[in-house]
N, C-alpha and C positions, 0 to 999 in steps of 0.2 A: 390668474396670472402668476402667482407664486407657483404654483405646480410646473407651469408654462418655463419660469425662470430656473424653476429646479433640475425641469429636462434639459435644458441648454449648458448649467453650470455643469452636471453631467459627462455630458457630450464633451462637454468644452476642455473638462478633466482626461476623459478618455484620449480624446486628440493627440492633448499633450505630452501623457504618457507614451502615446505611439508616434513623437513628435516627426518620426523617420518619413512619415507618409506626407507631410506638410514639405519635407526637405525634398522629398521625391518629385513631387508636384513641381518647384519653384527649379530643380535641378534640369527636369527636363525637359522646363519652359524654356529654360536659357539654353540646353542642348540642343534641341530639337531645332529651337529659331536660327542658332549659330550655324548651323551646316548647310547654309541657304547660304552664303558668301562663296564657299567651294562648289557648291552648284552649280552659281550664277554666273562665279568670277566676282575677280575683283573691281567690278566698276561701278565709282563711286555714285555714279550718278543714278544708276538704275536699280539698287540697292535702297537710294533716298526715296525714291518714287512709289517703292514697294514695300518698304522697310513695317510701315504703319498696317497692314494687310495682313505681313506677316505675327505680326505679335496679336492682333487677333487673332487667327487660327489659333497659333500656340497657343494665344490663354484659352480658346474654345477645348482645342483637346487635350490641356493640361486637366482642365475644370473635369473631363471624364474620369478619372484616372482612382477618382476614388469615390467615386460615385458609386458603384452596384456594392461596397461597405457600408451604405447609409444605414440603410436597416435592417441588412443581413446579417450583424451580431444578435440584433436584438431578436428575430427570429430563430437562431440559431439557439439561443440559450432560454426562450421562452419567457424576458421579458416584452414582448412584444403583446404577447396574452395582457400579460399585468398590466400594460397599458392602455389597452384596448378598453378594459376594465376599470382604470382608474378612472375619478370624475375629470381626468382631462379628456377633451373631445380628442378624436383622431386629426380630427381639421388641424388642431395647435400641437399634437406630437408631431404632423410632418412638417409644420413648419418650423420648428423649433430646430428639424434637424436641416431643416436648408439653411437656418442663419447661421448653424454650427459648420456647415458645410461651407456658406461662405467666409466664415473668419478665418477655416481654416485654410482655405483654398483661394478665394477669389481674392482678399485683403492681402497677404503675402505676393500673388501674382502682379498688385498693382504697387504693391513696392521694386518687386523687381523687373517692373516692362521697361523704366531710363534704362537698365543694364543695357536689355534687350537691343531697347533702339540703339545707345552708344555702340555697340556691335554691331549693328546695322545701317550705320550711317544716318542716322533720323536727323532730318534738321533741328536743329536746339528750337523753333521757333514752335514747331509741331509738336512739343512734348504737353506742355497743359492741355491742350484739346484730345489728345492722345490719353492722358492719364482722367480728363474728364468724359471721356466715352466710354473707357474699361468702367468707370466706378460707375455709367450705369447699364453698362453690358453683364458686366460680370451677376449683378445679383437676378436676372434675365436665365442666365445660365444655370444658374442653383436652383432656380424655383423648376425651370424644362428639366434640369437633370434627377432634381427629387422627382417630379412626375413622373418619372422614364426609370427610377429604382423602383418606384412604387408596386410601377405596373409590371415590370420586370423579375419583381422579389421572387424565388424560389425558383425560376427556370432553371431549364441546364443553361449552361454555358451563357449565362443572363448579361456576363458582362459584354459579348460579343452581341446578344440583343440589343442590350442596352443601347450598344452604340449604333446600329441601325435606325432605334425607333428615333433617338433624339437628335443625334446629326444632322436630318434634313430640317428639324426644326430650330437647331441655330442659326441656320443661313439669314433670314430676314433680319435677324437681330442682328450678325456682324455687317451687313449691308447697311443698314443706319449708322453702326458703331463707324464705320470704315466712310461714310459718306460725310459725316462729321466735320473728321480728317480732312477729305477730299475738298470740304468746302471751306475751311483753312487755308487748305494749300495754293488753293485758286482766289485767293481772297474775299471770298464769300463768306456769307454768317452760316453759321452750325446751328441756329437756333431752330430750324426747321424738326432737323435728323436727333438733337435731342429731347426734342418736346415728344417726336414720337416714339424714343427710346423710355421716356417719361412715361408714358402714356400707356406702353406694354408694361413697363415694369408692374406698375399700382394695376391693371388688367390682372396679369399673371397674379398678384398675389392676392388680387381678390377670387379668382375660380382655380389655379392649381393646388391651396388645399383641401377644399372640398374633391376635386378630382384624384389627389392621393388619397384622402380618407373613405372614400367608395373602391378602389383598389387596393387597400389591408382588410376591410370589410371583406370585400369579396375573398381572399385569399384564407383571412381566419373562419368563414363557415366550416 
């Protein structure tokens, strides 16, 4: 586990040094969600309706954005060998870069989704149910999107793969995210749509990194 903590303090170093990519992410979660009012028009109503839907995607295809960077430096510079090699399994290097991947991406995202919604008219009453979906949508995303650099590492144009292979595989996950919401709004309980967001989450991190660690495997023969 110290080896485990030393890749992540790492990682976590790197980030911040290239804190630009963190600003990018968050910049054009709130860009990207804002331009949905000039789309729609101004009405407020229909905006409220939608508003919770939209900052899903956003945060789904913010969470892309730096994704096919997970483990392309470390390939690129041939610490990726050393690692392969060190006594840390492969299982615990890729997870260590999905938790880096979510500090860096998913945790700032869910500071900035109030933005999002007060942009989009969200009712004040839908924001905690709203911000407890993201927090367990988003680590959902990190562990699919590590899967999908894993097996994507070295292609051409990977980042464009990337987002083929794992797009169709966010859907399920923002449909619970967003039904949550929906059962909120309707005043129903959420407690259905998060036990099963619960439920994929601890899923995913028990087989996605064995599933990345069989696809740097296969990559370093």
């Amino acid at each position: 586990m110290n080896a485990f903590f030393a890749l992540l303090r790492r990682d976590l170093r790197l980030g911040f040094r290239q804190g630009i990519d963190a600003l990018v992410v968050v910049l054009f979660f709130l860009a990207a969600g804002a331009l949905f009012p000039f789309a729609l028009g101004p009405e407020p109503q229909l905006l409220a309706r939608i508003a919770a839907g939209i900052v899903m995607a956003m945060a789904a295809l913010a969470s892309l954005l730096s994704l096919d960077r997970l483990f392309a430096g470390d390939l690129e510079d041939g610490s990726l060998d050393g690692l392969a090699l060190s006594p840390l399994s492969l299982e615990l290097v890729g997870l260590a870069k999905v938790v880096s991947h979510w500090l860096m991406t998913g945790l700032p995202l869910l500071v900035a989704a109030p933005l999002l919604g007060l942009l989009l008219n969200l009712p004040a009453s839908l924001y905690p149910i709203l911000l407890l979906a993201l927090l367990a949508v988003t680590p959902a995303l990190s562990l699919l999107g590590g899967l999908g650099a894993a097996l994507t590492l070295g292609a051409r144009r990977g980042g464009l793969l990337l987002a083929f292979v794992i797009l169709p595989l966010f859907i399920p996950i923002l449909i619970l995210g967003m039904g949550a919401v929906s059962a909120v709004a309707q005043g129903e309980s959420p407690l259905s749509a998060l036990q099963l967001l619960l439920a994929l989450d601890l899923a995913f991190l028990a087989l996605v990194p064995w599933a990345m660690a069989m696809a740097l495997r296969q990559l370093l023969r």
